[in-house]
C-alpha positions in Angstrom: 118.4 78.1 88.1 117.9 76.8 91.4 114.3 75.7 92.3 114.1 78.0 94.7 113.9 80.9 92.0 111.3 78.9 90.8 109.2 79.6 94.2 109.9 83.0 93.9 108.7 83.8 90.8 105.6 81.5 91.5 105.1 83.3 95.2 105.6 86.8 93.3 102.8 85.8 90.7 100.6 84.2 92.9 100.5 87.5 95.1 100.2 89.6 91.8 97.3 87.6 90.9 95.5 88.0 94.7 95.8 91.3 94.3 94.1 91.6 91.3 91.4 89.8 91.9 90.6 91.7 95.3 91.0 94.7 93.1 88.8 93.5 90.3 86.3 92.4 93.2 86.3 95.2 94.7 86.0 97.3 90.9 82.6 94.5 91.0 81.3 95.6 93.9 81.2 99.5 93.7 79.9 98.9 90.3 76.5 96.9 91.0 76.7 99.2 94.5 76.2 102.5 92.5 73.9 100.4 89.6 71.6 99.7 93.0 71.9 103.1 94.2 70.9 104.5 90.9 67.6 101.8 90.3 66.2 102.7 94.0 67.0 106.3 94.2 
């Protein structure tokens, strides 16, 4: 394999992993957001 498949796969995963972390952040967020909204309310 050339090591330029290597980058590929790594920039593909990386990118993966970004995207779940915003997601997982963003899952966070909305969470403590409504928790908030429910101990104010």
């Amino acid at each position: 394999m050339p090591p330029s498949h290597h980058t590929d796969d790594y920039g593909h995963l990386l990118a993966d992993l970004k995207t779940a972390i915003r997601q997982a952040r963003l899952r966070a967020t909305l969470a403590a957001n409504a928790e908030l909204l429910h101990l104010y309310w």
